[in-house]
Structures are given as C-alpha cells and as structure tokens.
N, C-alpha and C positions, 0 to 999 in steps of 0.2 A: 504494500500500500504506500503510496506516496504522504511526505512527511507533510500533514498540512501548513497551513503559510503561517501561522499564531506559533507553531513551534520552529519552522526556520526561522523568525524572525528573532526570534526568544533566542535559538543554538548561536544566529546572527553574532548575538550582543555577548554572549557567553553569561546568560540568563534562563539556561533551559537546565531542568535537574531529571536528566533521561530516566534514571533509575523509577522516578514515582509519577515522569512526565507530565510536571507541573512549571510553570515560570512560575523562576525566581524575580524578588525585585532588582531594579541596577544594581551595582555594585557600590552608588554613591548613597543609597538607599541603604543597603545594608551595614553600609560602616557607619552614617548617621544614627541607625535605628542602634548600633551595636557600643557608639560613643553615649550614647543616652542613657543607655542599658544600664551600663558601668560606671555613670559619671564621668565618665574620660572628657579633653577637647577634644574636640571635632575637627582635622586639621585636613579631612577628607574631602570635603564637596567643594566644592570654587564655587562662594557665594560671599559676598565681603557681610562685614560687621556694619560699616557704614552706610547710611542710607545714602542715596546719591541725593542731586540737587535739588534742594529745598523747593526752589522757584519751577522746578520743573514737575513736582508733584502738586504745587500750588494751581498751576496750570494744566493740572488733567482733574487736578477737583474741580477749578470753576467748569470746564467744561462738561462733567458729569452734573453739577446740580446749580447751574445757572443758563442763560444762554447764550454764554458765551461760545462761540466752536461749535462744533459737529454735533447733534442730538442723540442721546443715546440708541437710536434706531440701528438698524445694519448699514454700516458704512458699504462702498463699493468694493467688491470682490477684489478687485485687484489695487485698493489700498484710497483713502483719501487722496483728490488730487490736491493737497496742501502738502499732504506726508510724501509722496510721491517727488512731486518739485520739491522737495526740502533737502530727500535722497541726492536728486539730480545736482543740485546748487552747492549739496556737502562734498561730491565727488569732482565736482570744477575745481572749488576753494581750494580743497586737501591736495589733490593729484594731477589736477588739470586734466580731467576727463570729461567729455564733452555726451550727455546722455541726452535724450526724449524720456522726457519723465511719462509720457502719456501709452507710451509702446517697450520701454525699456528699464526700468523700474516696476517691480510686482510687489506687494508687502507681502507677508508673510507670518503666521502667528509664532514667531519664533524664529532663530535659524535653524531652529531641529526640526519644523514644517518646511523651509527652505531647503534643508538637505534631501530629509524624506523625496519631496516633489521635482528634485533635481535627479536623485539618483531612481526614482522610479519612471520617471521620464525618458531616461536616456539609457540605462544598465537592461539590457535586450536580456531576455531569460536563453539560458544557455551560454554567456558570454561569458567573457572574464572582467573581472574592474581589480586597478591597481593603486596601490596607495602603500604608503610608508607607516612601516610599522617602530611605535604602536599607533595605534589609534584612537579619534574620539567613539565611544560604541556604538552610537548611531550609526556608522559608517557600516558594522558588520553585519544589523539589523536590516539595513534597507537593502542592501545586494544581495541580501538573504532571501527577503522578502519579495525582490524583482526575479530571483530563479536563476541570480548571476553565480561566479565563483570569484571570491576573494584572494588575489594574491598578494602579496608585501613586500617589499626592501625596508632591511631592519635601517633606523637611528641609530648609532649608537656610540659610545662616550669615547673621549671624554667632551668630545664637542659638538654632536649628533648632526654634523652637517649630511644633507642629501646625497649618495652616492648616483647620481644621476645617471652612469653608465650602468648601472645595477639596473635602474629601471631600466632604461633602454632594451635591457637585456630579457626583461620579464614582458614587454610589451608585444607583443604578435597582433595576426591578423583578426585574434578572436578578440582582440578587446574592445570593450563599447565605453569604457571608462576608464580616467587617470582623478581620483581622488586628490588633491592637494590642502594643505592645511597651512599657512605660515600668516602670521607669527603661528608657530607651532603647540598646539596641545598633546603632549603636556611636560615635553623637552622645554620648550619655552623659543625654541630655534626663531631665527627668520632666516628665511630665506632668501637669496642676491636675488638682484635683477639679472644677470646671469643668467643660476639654475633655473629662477621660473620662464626664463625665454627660451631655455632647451626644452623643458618640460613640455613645454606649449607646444614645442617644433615637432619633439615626439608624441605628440596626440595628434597634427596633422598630418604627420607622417605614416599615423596609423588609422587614421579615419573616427578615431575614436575625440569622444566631447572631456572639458576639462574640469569638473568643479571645484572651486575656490573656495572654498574655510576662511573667511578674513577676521573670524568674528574680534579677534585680542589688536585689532589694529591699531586702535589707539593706547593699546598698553606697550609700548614700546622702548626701551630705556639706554643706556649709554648713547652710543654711535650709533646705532642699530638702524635699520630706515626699510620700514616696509614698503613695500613694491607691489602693486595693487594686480592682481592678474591682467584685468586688462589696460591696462598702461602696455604689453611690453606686444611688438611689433608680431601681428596675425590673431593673436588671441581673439578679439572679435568673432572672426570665423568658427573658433571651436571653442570657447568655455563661458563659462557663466558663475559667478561671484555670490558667494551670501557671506551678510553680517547681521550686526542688530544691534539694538538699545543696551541690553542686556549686562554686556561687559564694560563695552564705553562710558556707560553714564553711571555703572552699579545699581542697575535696576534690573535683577535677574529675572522678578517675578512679575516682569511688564509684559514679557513674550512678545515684542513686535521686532519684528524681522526685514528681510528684504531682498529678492533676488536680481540682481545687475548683468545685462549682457545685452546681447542684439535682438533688432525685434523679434527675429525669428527664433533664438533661443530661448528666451522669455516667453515667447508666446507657446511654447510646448510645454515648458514648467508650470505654465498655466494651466494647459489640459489635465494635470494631476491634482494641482494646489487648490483648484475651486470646488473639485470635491473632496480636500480633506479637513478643514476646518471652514470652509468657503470664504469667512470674515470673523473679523472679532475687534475691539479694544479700539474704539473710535477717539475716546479718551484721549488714551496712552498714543495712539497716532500721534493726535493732533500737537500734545504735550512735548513729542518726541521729535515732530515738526521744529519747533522752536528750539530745541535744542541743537540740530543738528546746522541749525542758520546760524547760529553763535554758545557757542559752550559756555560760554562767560569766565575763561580763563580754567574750566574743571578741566578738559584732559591733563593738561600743565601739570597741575596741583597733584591731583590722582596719579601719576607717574613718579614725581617727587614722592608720595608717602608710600607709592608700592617699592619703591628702589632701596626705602628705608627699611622698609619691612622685608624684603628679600634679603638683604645683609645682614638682619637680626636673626633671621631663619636661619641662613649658610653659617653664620659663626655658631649658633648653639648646635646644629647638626655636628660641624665640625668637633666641637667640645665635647660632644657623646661621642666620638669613635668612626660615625658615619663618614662614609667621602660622598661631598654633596655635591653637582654641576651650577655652576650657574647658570642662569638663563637669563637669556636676550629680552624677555618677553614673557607675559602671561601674568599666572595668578601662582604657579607650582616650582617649586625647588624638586628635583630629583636626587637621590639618596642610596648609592650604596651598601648595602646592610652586610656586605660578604668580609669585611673586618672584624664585625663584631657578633655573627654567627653564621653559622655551615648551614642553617636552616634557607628554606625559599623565604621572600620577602612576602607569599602570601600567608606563612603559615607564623611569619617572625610581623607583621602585621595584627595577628589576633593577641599575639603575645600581648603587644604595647599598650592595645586598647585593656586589656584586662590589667593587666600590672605595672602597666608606665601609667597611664590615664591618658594616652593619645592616640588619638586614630586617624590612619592614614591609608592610603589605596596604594593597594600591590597591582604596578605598570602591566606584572604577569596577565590582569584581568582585562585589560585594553590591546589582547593581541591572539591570534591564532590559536586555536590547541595546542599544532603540530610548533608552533614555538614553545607553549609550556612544556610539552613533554620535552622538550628538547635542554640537558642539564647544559650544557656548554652558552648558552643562550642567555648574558648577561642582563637579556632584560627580565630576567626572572629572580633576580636580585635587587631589583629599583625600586622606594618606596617613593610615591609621590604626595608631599608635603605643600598646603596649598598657606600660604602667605600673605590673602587678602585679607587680614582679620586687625581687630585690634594693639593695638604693641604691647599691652598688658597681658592679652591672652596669649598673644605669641612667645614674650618670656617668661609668661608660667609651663607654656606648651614646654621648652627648650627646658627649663630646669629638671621639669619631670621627667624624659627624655634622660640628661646629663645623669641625673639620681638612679636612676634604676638600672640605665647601662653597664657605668660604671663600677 
C-alpha cells in the first residue's frame, strides 16, 4: 500500500514514529514542551524575548478596532495592495530590485505557507529537489509531501561555507528543485554573490526552479552582506524568493509572509497558495506595510543587540567545554558536544534539559536519516543554541551549562 501523504509529510520533517505510526510534534515543539517539563531554559525555538516594534503593533491595533486600514473582512488572496507595494518599495530601497507589486509580489501566511506553495508548485512527484544539508524541516515535509526525493550536500565546520561543486555534482536531469536558504538556518552562513550566481546557473543549466529562504535577511552582522537571489544575473528566469515579518521585525507570531519572483513564477505559486490558507491577517499586512516603508532605525538596533547576545552565547559555550561556530547570521550558535561527551548530540541534548536546565535542538533532527545513521557525520554532534532571548536568560542559560558540564 502506498504511504499516504499525512505520513510522508510527517517521515518528510523526521516527525513520523513508524513503530505506533503516529506524528510526532516538531522537534521545536518537543524541546519547548520538554524545557517546560523540567523547568529548564528554553534555548531551543528561534522566537526572541523581545517584543518587536511598539509602533508597529500600535498600528495593526488601530486597524483591527478602528477605521483606520483594511477592515477586518478577507483581504485579497494575493495580499493587500498596500502590503504588496510596500514588498515592492522595500526590495528597490534595500537591493535595488525593480518589482510589479500587482503581478510579482504574493503575500503569504507565513514563509512556511511560502515555502509549502513554492515547493508544491514546482517539486514534480517522482523528481528529485536538492538542498544543503541541514535543513529548515519544512523543506523535508513539503518534497515529501509533493512525491519528490530529497537529496543534500552536507554544511559543514568549521565555516559551513557551500561546496557548490558538490551540488553540481548531485544535480541531474531529474531535478525539478535547488532549495536555497542564506542567511542560512541554522549555521547562520551567508552566502556570496558568487555561490548564489553559480547556484542559479546550475538550476538553469538543469531546467530545474530555485527557491530562496531569505527569511534572516535582515539579521545580518559583521561584514556579512546578503545577496538577495534575484539580484544576481538570470535568476529571474528560474527562482522565486520568500521572506517575512516574522524574523525582521521579531514578530514570529504575525505569520505574514511573501513570495518574490517573475510574473510567471509567482503566478504558479499562486495556483497552490490560494488554496492553502487563501488569506489571513489584514491587520498584521497593513501594520507590516508600514514597517517595511521605514523600520525607524529597528533592523540597526536589533542587529547590534543580536551581535551582543551571540558573543554572550559563544563565550559561555566556550567556558563549558563546547567548541561553538560563529555565525554570520540568524538567531543560533552551533555547538560541538564531541569534547565533552562520546554521546550523539541528540541523546546528550535530553541530558541538558533534564540536568543542566537547558534545552537545545540536536542539528541530527534537521537532516536525513541516512545522515543520522551515519556515525562519521559531524552533524550528529551539533547542538543548536538559539541566542534571541534576553541577556539575563542567556547568562543564566551559560552558567547552568558551565555548572553541570564541568
């Protein structure tokens, strides 16, 4: 009997428990639910402490309960045209990218509805899609769920830069997808303007479309300088970009999204997108509209206090034994555990939340099977430690950590 599509999509995300063939929750679910448990911190989910901008939830209240903005009725399927032009206007300012908010611009409830509607659009059942490993889990979910097959080139340390001949090497004639992710979750990489112009070149080289992950664009730190997919020369023709509110402004729980590309890719991501949440969060559009026309100096700030909190994280990892990476990028410190036990990182993971009081996500659970079973396979030793949180919690995080390791 063929596996129905509720359990690829489950085996997809590495959320399926074959043995009693039930879904499991995520993975970011179950360390939450398993820090709570115990009292542990929670250093597992990439969701900041901080609320994002004041002024910007001031303005999705009045538009809920006055009339200011949009009514709370069904905004249009493929996004307010305020939020839409705001998309378009944010992508000139930032990258100098020249978009039709009316034909190339789609909202999205989320970029995890972006992704879904990207990769069910384009990943042809029987084909292959390729993406670097690890991954976000949505990624293994939805090519699970389109009837694709997942391959990967591993990341990996100390500087998890893209082996781009690697892909090359994985790409054939079966592929209908090149998954992309940069700024990268949950190395924290970015990636050159360079890599992603070869990437590109090998997805039209292979007929296959490109989807772009941007969503940590504006988390970006030192030197670093994100390179927007379609900035770099052909892209147009084969990929199509999502981001969202979500991480940029620290609004995770706003869910509005966005997919960027030409009219004719957009306009297939729309054949999936309109029947899977159809519309949502006219509000949160509108609110998000405004922000995207002027941050009022928040990416700035937010960049500054994550750069602080990343170096608070890497010297207490440091100080318990762990060898941590830094990252370019994101919300996560990655973490070596193979100094300080012979154990896998997912099972020296349940340790910490029981008897450190911290909880953190084993990389092992954002990648292939056939890489976990695999012992030589350094990313089965990564814990990833997420660093948007308060700087109180984060050196109580590090102490507890330093105490019980040591």
């Amino acid at each position: 009997m063929p596996t129905p599509p509720w359990a690829r999509s489950a085996a997809g995300a590495n959320t399926y428990d074959h043995a009693a063939a039930r879904v499991l929750p995520t993975v970011y679910e179950r360390t939450t639910a398993a820090s709570q448990a115990a009292g542990a911190i929670n250093l597992g989910q990439g969701f900041p402490d901080a609320e994002g901008p004041h002024w910007m939830r001031q303005t999705a209240a009045a538009a809920i309960t006055s009339e200011v903005g949009p009514t709370n009725q069904y905004p249009p399927g493929i996004g307010l045209p305020a939020f839409r032009e705001a998309v378009a206007e944010h992508q000139q300012m930032h990258y100098g990218l020249t978009l039709d908010p009316q034909q190339q611009v789609l909202f999205t409830t989320g970029a995890t509805e972006g992704i879904a509607a990207s990769i069910l659009a384009f990943a042809d059942p029987g084909s292959e899609v390729v993406t670097f490993e690890p991954w976000y889990d949505s990624y293994g979910a939805m090519v699970a769920l389109a009837g694709a097959a997942l391959h990967t080139v591993p990341l990996t340390a100390p500087n998890f830069r893209p082996d781009v001949a690697a892909l090359r090497a994985q790409v054939s004639d079966r592929t209908s997808m090149i998954l992309l992710n940069s700024p990268h979750n949950p190395t924290g990489t970015v990636f050159t303007a360079e890599e992603i112009t070869e990437i590109v070149e090998i997805a039209r080289e292979a007929g296959a479309v490109v989807m772009s992950d941007e969503v940590y664009e504006h988390l970006v730190f030192d030197e670093s300088v994100h390179t927007p997919v379609l900035s770099v020369p052909g892209a147009e023709e084969v990929a199509v970009a999502v981001s969202s509110v979500g991480k940029s402004f620290s609004m995770t729980g706003w869910k509005v999204g966005w997919v960027t590309g030409s009219a004719e890719l957009v306009n297939r991501v729309r054949g999936v997108k309109q029947f899977l949440s159809y519309t949502s969060a006219p509000a949160y559009q509108w609110a998000t509209a405004e922000g995207l026309r002027d941050d009022r100096g928040f990416f700035a700030a937010n960049q500054v206090q994550l750069e602080n909190s990343r170096e608070l994280v890497m010297a207490g990892l440091e100080a318990a034994g762990l060898r941590a990476y830094r990252p370019a990028a994101g919300y996560f410190v990655l973490a070596d555990v193979s100094a300080v036990t012979a154990k896998s990182a997912a099972d020296y993971a349940a340790e910490l939340i029981q008897h450190a009081g911290v909880g953190a996500i084993p990389v092992s659970t954002l990648t292939l099977p056939s890489t976990q079973r695999d012992a030589a396979s350094e990313l089965n030793h990564l814990l990833r430690f997420a660093f948007c949180k308060d700087e109180q919690v984060l050196e109580r995080a590090m102490s507890r950590l330093g105490q019980w390791i040591r």
